[in-house]
C-alpha positions as CSV (number, residue, x, y, z in Angstrom):
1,X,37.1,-60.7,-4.6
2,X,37.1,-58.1,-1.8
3,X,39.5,-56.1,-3.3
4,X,39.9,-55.0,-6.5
5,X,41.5,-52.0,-8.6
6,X,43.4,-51.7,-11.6
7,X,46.9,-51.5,-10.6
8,X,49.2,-54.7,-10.1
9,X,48.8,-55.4,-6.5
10,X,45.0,-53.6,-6.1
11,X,43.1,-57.5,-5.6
12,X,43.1,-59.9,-2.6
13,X,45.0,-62.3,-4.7
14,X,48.3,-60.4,-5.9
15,X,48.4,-59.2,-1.8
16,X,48.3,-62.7,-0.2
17,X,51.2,-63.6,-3.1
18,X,53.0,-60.9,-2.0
19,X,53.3,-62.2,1.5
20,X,53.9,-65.6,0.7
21,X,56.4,-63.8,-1.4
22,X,58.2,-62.1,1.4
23,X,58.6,-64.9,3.2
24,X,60.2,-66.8,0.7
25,X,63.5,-68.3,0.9
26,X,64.5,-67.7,-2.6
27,X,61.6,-65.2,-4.0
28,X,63.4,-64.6,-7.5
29,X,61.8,-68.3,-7.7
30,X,58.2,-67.4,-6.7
31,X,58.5,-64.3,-9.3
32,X,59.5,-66.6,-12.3
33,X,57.2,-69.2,-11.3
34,X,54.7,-67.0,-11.6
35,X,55.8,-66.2,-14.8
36,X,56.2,-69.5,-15.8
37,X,52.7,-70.2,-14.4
38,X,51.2,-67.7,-16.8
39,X,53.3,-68.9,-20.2
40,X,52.4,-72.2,-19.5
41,X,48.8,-72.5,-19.2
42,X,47.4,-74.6,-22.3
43,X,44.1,-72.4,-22.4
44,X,42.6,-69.3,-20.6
45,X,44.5,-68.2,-17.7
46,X,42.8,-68.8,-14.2
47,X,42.3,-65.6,-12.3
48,X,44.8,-66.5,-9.8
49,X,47.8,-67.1,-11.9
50,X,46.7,-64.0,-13.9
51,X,46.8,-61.5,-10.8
52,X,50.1,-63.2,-9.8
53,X,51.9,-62.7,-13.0
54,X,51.3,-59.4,-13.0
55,X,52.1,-58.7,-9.4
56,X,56.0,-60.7,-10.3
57,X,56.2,-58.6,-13.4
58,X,55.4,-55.6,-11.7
59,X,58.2,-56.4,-9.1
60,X,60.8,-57.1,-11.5
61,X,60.0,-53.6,-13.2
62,X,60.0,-51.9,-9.9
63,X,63.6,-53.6,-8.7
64,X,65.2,-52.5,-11.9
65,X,63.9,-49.0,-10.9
66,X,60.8,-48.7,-12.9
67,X,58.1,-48.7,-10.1
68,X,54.7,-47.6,-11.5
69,X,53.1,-44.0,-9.8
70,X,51.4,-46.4,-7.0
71,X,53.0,-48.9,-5.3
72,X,51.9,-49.8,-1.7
73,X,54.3,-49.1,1.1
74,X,55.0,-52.8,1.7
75,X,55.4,-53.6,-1.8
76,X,57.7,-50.5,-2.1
77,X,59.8,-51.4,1.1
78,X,60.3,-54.8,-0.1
79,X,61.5,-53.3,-3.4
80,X,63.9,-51.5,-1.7
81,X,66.0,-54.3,0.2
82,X,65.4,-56.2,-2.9
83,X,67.1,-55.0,-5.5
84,X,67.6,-56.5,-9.0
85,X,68.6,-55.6,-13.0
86,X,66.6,-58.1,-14.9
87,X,68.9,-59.3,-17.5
88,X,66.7,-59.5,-21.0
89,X,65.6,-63.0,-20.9
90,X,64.1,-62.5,-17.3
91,X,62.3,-59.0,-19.4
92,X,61.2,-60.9,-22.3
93,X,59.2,-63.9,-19.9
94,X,57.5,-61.1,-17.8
95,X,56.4,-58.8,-21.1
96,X,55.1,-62.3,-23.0
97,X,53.1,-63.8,-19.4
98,X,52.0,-60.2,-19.1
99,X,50.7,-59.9,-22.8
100,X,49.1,-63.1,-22.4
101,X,47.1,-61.4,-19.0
102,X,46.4,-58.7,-21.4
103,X,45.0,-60.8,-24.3
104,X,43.6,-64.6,-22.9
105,X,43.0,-64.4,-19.1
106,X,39.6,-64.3,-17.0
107,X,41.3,-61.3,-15.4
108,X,40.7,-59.7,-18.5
109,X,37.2,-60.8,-18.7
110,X,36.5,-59.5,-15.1
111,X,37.8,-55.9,-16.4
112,X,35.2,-56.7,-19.7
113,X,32.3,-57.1,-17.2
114,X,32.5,-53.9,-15.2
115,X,30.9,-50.3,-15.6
116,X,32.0,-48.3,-18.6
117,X,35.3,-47.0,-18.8
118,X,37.4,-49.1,-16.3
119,X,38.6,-51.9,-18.9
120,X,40.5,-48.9,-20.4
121,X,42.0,-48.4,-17.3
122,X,43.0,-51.4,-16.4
123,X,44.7,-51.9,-20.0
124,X,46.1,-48.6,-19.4
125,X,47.9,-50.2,-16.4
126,X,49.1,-53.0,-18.1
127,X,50.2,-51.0,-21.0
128,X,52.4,-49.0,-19.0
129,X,53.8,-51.9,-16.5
130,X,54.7,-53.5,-20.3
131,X,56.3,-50.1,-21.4
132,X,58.1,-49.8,-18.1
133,X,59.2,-53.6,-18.6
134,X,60.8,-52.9,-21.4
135,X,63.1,-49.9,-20.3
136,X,63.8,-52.7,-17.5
137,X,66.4,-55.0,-19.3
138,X,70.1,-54.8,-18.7
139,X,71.1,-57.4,-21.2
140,X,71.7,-61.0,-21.1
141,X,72.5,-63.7,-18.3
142,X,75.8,-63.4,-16.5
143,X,78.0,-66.8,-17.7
144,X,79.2,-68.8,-15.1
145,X,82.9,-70.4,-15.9
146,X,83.6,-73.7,-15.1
């Protein structure tokens, strides 16, 4: 990886999602996929889907105004136009793929394999984008009538 820093959308791979993700036609459906993609891995989660999941968390937080202290100007203009109040059932799938990152994920092993020090920060970053996640919810689903 050519780029790589704690925060949500500080790797190559959480960047290039975000592009695909901006030229999405529907990209509330790229962010739960990515969810989805984290919940439903059987074993370990790959790299990819890890970085990913936390990128689409870290969106939702940020549309339902809890950005984190660094957000990249793209990311943050895209956030902008963009807005959204994740109801709690959207909140809940983003804190448990995000917990799963945190826990089961070989993007958790690659922050066990550097220098001293920068696991904690990473976790630190995760902590608080599952702290601002949860000051995110706005309740449940909207009902549709027949």
């Amino acid at each position: 990886m050519a780029w790589w820093g704690a925060s949500s959308f500080e790797n190559d791979i959480a960047v290039e999602w975000f592009f695909l993700l901006e030229e999405a036609v529907d990209p509330g459906a790229v962010i739960a996929a990515a969810l989805d993609d984290a919940l439903s891995e059987s074993d370990h989660i790959d790299l990819s889907v890890a970085c990913e999941a936390i990128a689409a968390a870290e969106l939702s937080a940020s549309c339902a105004g809890q950005p984190p202290e660094r957000l990249p100007d793209p990311v943050h203009r895209w956030v902008g136009t963009h807005p959204h109040a994740p109801h709690g059932v959207e909140i809940a799938l983003a804190i448990e793929a995000v917990t799963r990152v945190r826990t089961e994920s070989r993007l958790r092993d690659q922050w066990d394999e550097p220098a001293e020090g920068a696991d904690d920060e990473w976790l630190g970053q995760v902590d608080d984008l599952i702290a601002r996640l949860g000051r995110s919810g706005t309740g449940d689903p909207a009902t549709l009538s027949p």
